[in-house]
N, C-alpha and C positions, 0 to 999 in steps of 0.2 A: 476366234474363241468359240470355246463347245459349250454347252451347259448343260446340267438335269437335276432334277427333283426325287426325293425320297419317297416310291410309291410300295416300300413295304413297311411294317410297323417299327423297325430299327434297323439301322444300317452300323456296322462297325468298322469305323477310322481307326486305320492301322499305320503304326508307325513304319512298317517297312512293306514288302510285298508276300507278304505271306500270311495265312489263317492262323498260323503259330504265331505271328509277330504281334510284339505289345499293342491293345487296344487304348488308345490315346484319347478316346472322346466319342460321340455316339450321332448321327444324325438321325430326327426325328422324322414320321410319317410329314410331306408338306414342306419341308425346309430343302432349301436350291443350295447350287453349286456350282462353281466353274469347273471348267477341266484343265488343267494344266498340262499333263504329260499322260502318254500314254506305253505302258512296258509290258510287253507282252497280254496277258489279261489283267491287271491291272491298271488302275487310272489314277494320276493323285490328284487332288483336288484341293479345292481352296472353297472354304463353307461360307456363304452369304453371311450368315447370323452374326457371326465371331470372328472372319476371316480366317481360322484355324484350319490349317495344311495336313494331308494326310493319304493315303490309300485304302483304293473301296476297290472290292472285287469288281469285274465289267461287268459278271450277270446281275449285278444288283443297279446296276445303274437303267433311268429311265430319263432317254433324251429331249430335251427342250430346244423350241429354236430360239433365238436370239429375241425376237417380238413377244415370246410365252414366256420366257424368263424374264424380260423385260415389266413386262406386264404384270403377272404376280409380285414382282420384287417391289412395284409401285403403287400395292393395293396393301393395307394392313389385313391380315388372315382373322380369320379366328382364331382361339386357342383353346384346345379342349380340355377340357374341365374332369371328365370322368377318368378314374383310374385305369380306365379300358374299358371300350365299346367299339358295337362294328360301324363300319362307311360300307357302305353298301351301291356298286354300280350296275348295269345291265350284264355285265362282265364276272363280278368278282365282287367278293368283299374281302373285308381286309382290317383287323383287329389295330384300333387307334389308342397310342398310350396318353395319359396328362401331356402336356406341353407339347403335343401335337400341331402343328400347323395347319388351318383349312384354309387353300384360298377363295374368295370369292366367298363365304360362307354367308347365307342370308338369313340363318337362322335353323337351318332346316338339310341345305342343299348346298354345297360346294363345289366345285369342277377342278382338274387338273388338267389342262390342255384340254382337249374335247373329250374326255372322258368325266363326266357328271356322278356324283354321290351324292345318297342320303344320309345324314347325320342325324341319327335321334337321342343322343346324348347332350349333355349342359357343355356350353363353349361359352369364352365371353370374347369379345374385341380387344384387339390389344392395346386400341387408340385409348381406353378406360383409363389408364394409371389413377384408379382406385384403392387408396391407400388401406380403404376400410375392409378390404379384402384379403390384405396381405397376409395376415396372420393367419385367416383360414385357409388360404392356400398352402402356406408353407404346412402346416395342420395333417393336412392330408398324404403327405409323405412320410408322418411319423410308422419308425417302423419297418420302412424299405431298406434294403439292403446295401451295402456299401459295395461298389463294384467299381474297381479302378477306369477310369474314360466314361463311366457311365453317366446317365442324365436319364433315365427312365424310372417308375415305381419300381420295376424291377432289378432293381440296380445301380446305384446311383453314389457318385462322388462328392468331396463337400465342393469345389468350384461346380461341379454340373446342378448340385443341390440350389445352390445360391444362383445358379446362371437363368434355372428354369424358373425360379420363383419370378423373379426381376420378369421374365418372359413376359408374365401373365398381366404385370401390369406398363408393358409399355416401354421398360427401360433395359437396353442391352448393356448386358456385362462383358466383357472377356473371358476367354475358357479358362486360363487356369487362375490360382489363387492369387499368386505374385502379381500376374497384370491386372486383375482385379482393384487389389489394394493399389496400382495405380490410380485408380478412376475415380470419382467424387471431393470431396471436402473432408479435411482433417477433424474428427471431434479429440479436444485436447485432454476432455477428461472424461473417466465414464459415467461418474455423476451427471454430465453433460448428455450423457448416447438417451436414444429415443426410438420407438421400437420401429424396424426396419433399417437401422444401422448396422452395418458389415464390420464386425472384429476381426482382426488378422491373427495369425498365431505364429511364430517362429520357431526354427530348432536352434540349438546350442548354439551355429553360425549365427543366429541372429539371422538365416531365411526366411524367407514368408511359406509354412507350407502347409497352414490350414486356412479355413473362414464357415464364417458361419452368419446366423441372422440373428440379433437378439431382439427378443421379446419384450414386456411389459417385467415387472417384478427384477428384475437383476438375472431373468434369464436369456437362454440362447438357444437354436434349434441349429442342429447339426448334423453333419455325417460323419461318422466314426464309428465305424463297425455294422450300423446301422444310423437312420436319422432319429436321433434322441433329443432329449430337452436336458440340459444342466443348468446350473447356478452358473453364472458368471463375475467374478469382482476382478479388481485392479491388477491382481496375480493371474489371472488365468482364466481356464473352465474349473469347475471342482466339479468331479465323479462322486457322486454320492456313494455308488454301490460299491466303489472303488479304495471310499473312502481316500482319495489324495487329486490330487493335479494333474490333469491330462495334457494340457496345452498349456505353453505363457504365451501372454496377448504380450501382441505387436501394437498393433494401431490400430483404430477404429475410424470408418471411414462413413459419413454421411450420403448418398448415393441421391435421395428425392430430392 
């Protein structure tokens, strides 16, 4: 088995083998991978974080040996905190988004195989699962952009939305929405939800093909178009500016 790590600021997981083909999901600066197969210049992979399958171009890829992935995968990183700042090595620097991975990070300094960086932006541990944080983390995405496979400020879906908040403090999610609302505790009613509860949204089939985080007051933070804040009740999201219904809730799921 092969492995390597994300050592540019975003890497795009492609549903098939081509630049043109649908971007499916995004690896961040610091997050590892297997390698599964390899076709011509491309490599498909299987992502540590999520287990989520996919294709990355070869020149994007940067190799680990078995002991260096090994290693990192058994150390908790950092996670960076800044909307974007640089790492900086003797080599190169290199622009780090939110939800960044540092391994080995002491505060200051992190390394990627023998290649060492300084980090002078806010990171936290991801050992924290500090609940008192949540809400300003999810905070900080208000406003970014909605980009189908994305998980960056610059771009971002509502599973990659909800996958990276979860990041920050410790708990991994699944990439998309549907295996998402697999994972945690049913809440039965939304008088019941509590802020950091995951709402599900379905379409007419009765799919699962939104989620989102709700808040304190009977709100939610989301992506949909952008990551916004709406009301949420028993019926749904309601779009103020829209004046009507955006999403019907599915289920609501407990996650902490």
């Amino acid at each position: 088995m092969k492995y390597g790590i994300t050592v540019l600021s975003v890497i795009a997981l492609r549903k098939e083998m081509s630049h043109r083909s649908e971007q499916i999901s995004q690896l961040l600066f610091g997050e590892t991978y297997e390698i599964l197969q390899k076709q011509g210049t491309w490599l498909r992979i299987k992502c540590t974080y999520d287990s989520y399958e996919g294709w990355i171009d070869e020149n994007q890829h940067y190799e680990l040996n078995e002991r260096e992935f090994l290693n990192i995968c058994n150390h908790d990183p950092g996670i960076a905190l800044e909307l974007v700042n640089s790492a900086v090595s003797s080599n190169y620097s290199v622009p780090i988004l939110a939800g960044s991975s540092l391994p080995f990070f002491d505060g200051m300094n992190f390394k990627v195989a023998k290649e060492k960086f300084i980090y002078n932006g806010q990171a936290i541990q991801t050992d924290a699962k500090n609940a008192s944080i949540f809400e300003r983390i999810a905070l900080r995405y208000t406003n970014a952009p909605y980009l189908w496979g994305g998980r960056s400020p610059f771009g971002i879906d509502c599973s990659g939305f909800t996958q990276i908040v979860f990041k920050f403090v410790g708990i991994s999610l699944l990439r998309d929405a549907y295996q998402q609302a697999g994972q945690g505790s049913v809440v039965n009613f939304i008088e019941e939800a509590q802020p950091g509860d995951l709402a599900f949204f379905g379409n007419e089939e009765g799919r699962i093909v939104h989620v989102g985080i709700i808040l304190k007051d009977n709100r939610i933070i989301h992506a949909s178009a952008k990551v916004r804040i709406d009301k949420l009740d028993h019926f749904g999201i309601y779009n103020a500016e829209q004046k009507k219904y955006s999403h019907s809730l599915k289920i609501i799921k407990r996650i902490f």
